[in-house]
C-alpha positions in Angstrom: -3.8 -3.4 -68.6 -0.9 -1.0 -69.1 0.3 -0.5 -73.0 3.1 1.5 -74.8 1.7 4.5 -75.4 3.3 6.8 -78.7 4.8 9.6 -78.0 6.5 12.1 -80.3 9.9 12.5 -80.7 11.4 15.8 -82.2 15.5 15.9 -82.9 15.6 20.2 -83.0 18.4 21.1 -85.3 19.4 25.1 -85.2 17.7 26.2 -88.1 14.2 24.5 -87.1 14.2 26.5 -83.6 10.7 27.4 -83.0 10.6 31.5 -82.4 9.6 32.6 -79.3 6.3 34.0 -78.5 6.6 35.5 -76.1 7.5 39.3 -76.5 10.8 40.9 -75.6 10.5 42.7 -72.2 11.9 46.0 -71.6 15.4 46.1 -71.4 15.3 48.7 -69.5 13.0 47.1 -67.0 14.6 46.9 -63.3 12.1 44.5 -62.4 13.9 41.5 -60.3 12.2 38.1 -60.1 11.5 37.3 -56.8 9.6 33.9 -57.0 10.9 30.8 -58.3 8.3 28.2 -60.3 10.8 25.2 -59.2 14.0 23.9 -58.1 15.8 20.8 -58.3 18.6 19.0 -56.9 20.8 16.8 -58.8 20.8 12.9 -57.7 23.9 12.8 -56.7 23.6 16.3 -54.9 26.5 17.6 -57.1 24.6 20.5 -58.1 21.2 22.6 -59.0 18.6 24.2 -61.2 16.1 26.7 -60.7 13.1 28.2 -63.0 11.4 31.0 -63.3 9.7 33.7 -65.7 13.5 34.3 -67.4 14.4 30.5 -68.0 15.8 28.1 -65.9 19.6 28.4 -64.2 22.3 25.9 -63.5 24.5 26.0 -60.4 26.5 24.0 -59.0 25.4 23.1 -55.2 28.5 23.2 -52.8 30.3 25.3 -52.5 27.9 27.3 -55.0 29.0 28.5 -58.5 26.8 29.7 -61.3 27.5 27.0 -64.0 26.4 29.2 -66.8 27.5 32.2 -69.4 24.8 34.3 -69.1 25.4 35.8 -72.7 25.8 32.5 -74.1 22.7 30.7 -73.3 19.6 31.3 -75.8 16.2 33.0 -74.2 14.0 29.7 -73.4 11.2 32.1 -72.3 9.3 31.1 -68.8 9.9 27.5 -67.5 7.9 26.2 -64.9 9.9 22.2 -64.4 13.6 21.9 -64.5 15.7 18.7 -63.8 19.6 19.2 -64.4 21.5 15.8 -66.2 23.8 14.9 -63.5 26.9 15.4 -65.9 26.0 18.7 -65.9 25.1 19.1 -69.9 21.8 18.5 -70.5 19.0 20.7 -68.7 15.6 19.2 -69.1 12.6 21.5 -68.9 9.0 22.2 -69.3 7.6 25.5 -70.1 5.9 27.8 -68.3 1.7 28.2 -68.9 1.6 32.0 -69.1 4.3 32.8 -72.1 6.3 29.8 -72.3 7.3 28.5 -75.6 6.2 25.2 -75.8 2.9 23.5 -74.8 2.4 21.8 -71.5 2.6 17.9 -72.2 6.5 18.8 -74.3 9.2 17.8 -72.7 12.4 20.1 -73.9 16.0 18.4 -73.3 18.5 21.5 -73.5 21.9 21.1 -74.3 24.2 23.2 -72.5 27.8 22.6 -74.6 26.0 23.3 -77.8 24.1 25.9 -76.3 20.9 24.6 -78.0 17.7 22.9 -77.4 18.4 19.2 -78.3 15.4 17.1 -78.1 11.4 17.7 -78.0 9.4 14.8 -76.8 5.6 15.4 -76.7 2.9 13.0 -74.6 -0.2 12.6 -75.6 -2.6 15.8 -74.8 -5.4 13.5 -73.4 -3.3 12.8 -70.4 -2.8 16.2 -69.5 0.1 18.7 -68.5 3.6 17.5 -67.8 3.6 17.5 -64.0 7.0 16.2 -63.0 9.9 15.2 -64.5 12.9 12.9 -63.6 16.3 12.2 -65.3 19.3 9.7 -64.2 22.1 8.3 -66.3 19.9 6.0 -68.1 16.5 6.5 -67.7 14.0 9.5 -68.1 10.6 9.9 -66.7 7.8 12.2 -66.9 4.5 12.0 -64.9 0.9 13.6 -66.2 -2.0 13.5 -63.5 -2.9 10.3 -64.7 0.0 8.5 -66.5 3.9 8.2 -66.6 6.0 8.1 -69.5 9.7 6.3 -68.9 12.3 6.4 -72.0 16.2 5.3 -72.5 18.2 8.4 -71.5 20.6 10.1 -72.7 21.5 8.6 -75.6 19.2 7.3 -78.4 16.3 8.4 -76.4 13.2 6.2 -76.6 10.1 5.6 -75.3 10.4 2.6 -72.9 7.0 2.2 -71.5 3.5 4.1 -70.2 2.0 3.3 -67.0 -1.1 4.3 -65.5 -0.9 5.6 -62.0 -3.1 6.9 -59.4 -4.8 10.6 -59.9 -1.3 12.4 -59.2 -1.9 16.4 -60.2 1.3 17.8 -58.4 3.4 14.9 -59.6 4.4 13.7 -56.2 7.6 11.5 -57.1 11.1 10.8 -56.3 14.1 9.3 -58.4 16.9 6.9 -57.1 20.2 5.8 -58.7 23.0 3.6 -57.6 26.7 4.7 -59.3 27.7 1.8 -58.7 24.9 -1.2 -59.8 23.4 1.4 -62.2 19.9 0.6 -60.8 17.2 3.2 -61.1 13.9 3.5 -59.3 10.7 5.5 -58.9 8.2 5.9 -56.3 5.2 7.5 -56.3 1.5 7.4 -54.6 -0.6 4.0 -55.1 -3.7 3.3 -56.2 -4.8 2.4 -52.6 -5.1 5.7 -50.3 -2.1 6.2 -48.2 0.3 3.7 -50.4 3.7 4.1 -52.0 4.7 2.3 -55.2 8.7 1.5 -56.0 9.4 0.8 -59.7 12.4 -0.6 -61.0 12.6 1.2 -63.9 15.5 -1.3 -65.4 13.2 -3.7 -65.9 10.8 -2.1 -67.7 10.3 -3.1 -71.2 7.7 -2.4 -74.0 6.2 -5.8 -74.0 6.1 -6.1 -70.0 6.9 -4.9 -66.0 7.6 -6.4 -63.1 4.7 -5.4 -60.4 5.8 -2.8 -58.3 6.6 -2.7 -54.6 3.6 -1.4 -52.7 3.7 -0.2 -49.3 0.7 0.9 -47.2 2.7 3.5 -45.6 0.0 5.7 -44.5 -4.1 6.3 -43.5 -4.7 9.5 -45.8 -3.0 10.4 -48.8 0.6 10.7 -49.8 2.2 14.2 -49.6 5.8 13.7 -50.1 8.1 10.4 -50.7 12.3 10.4 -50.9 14.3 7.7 -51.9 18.1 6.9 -50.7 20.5 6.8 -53.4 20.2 2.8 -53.4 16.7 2.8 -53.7 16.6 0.5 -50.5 14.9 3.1 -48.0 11.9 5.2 -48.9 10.2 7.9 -46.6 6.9 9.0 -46.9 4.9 11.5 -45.5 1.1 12.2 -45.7 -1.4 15.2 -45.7 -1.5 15.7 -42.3 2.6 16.1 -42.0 3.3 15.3 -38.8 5.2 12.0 -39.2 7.8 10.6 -41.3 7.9 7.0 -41.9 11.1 5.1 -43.3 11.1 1.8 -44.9 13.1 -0.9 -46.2 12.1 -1.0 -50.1 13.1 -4.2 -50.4 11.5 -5.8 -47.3 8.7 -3.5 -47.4 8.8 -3.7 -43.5 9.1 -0.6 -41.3 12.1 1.2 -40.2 11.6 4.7 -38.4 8.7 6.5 -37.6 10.0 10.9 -37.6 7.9 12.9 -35.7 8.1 16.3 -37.3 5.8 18.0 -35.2 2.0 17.4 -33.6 0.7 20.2 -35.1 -0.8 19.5 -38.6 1.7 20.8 -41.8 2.2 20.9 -45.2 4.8 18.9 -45.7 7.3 20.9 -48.9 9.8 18.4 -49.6 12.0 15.8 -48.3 15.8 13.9 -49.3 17.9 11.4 -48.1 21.7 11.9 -48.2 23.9 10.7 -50.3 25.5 8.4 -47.0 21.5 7.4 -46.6 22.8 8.8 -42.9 20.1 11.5 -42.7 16.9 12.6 -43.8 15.4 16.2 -44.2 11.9 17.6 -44.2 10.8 21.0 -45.1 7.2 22.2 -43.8 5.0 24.8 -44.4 5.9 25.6 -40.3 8.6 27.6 -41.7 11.1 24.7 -40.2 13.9 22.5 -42.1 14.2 19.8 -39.4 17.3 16.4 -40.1 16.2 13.5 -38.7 19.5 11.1 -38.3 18.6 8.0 -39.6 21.5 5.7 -38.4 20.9 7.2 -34.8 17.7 6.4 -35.3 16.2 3.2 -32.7 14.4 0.8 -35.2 11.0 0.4 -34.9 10.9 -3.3 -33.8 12.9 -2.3 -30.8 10.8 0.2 -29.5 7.5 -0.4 -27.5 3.8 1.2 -28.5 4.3 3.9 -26.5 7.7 4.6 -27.9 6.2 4.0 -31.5 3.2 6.6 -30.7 5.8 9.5 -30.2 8.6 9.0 -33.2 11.8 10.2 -33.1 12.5 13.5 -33.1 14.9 15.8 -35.6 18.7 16.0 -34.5 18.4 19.5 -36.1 16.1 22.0 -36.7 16.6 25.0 -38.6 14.2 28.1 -38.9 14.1 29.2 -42.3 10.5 30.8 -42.3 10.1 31.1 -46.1 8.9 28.0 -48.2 11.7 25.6 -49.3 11.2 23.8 -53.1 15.1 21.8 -52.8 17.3 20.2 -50.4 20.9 19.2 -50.5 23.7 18.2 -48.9 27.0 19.0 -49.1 30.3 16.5 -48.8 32.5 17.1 -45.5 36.3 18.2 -46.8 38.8 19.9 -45.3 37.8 23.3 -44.8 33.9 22.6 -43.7 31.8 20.5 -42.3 28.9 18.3 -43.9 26.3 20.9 -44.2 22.6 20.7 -45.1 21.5 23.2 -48.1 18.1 24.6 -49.0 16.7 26.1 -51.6 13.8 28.5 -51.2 11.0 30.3 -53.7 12.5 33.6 -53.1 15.4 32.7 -55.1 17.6 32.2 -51.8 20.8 29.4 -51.1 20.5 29.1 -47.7 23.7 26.4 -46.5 23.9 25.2 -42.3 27.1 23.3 -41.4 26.3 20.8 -38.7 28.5 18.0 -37.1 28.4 15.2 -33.8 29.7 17.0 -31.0 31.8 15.1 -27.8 28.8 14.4 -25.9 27.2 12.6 -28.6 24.8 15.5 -29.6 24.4 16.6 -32.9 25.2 21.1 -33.5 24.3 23.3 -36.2 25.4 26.8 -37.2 24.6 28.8 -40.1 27.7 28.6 -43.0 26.3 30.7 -45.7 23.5 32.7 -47.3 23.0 33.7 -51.0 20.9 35.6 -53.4 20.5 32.8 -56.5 19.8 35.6 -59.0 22.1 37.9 -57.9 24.9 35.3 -57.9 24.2 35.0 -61.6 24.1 38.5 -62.8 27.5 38.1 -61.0 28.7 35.4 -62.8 31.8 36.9 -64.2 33.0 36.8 -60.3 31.4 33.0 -59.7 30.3 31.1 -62.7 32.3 27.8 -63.1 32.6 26.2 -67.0 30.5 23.4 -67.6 32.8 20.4 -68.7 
């Protein structure tokens, strides 16, 4: 029987700021960063963040600006999460193992406008390191192998409600949120082996929760899930990576099965787009492949034979480096809807891709970026946060 579990709740005024620890390097050292710890894309796709050994870094996602003033921001030391506020003010972060700041089970809510770390909210240690975190205009989560922690968000932050949830180390999750109903949802793996839990974290409350939606999407274990902005589709994918399954959330019933490939893969990460139009998986292969879920044939429609092979990707896009984010970018008047991926070695890679006469779907590359280097830049690129 799931209970409220406490948590601690730390307001950081100026004064208070814990030093760091963590000695000053060099500054003389040359030494570039060449691995990111993570990357995330905001839910509405409006922009990013990325960590690493030197903090965490706000951008916005198309076309890219750095959103920050690089001699303005205090040293947060190493982060190892990072979830960007959709309005662009708040970063929310957990600190690195080697030489962060703050233990593992904190969760640090930055403030951007003051330029100052805001709030500290602390989990219990005896359900282990922070291992994912998720943040919408009203709710914030964070998962620990074993548990998950959901509070009000942003203002008057409280602690909602604790769940326990099936042995999750790498935090496999995904966040929805609807503009326009302001519903929010998580799923995550179930208890059962191959399953997929949807939450609707509005009706969560400290005395009770409405059971979750479970779907026995696959035979071995869960390896990445997405959710449209609605929180009406979800795609899962398993271990072995080398199908995709869509369902209605709702319904629970199937959609789309997405063959990514028959050869066995680890499967990196996967979003919807904003329009719910398309989906895109990142593999281990080296591949970004966009399956179009609209052109999609419905899996009641199709016969076993049909259902055995999947659909295939409408594009596919040889990136050969491992991806941690996916975007996508809004058509206007001067490009086309693109597809944007964000890779470990601190790269913005963006490919521009349209419906062509015949009905077939074409790709071309739009633009290519060094993430780091675009901030030491900044006085040439950075955009003011509002």
């Amino acid at each position: 029987m799931s209970k409220k579990e406490e948590t601690i709740f730390f307001r950081i005024e100026k004064e208070n700021r814990p030093e760091s620890s963590k000695k000053e390097e060099d500054e003389n050292s040359t030494e570039e960063m060449t691995t990111l710890n993570h990357a995330s894309v905001t839910l509405d796709h409006s922009a990013f963040a990325i960590a690493d050994k030197d903090g965490f870094k706000m951008y916005q996602l198309n076309p890219l600006h750095f959103r920050m003033y690089k001699d303005y921001v205090i040293k947060v030391g190493p982060v190892r999460l990072v979830k960007q506020d959709g309005n662009s003010r708040r970063i929310i972060y957990v600190s690195a193992l080697a030489g962060g700041r703050f233990a593992q089970n904190n969760l640090m809510i930055f403030d951007v406008a003051r330029n100052e770390e805001y709030f500290e909210i602390t989990t219990p240690s005896r359900y282990g390191p922070i291992t994912n975190i998720h943040v919408s205009p009203n709710r914030l989560v964070a998962l620990n192998p074993n548990r998950m922690f959901v509070w009000t968000y942003p203002d008057d932050i409280k602690q909602i409600r604790s769940e326990d949830i099936r042995s999750n180390p790498k935090g496999i999750s995904a966040m929805s949120y609807d503009p326009t109903t302001a519903a929010c949802y998580l799923a995550y793996p179930g208890f059962k082996t191959g399953s997929v839990q949807i939450m609707h974290l509005n009706a969560l409350t400290a005395r009770e929760s409405k059971s979750p939606i479970v779907i026995e999407a696959h035979l071995t274990d869960i390896a990445q899930v997405a959710l449209n902005c609605q929180g009406t589709l979800v795609a899962t994918g398993s271990t072995k990576g080398t199908v995709i399954r869509v369902f209605d959330a709702r319904t629970k019933g199937p959609l789309y099965e997405l063959r990514r490939g028959t050869v066995q893969a680890h499967l990196q990460c996967m979003a919807f787009s904003p329009c719910s139009s398309y989906l895109a998986v990142a593999s281990d292969k080296g591949t970004l492949h966009m399956f179009g879920i609209r052109d999609a044939e419905p899996q009641k429609k199709k016969n076993v034979l049909e259902r055995s092979r999947g659909s295939s990707s409408i594009v596919k896009i040889q990136l050969d480096r491992p991806v941690m984010a996916i975007g996508f970018g809004k058509k206007t008047p001067k490009n086309l809807q693109s597809i944007i991926a964000i890779c470990a070695d601190a790269t913005y890679w963006r490919h521009e891709f349209y419906k062509d006469n015949t009905g077939n779907f074409t790709s071309h590359f739009g633009s290519y970026d060094e993430l780091i280097e675009v901030a030491n830049d900044s006085s040439f690129f950075r955009t003011p946060v509002e």
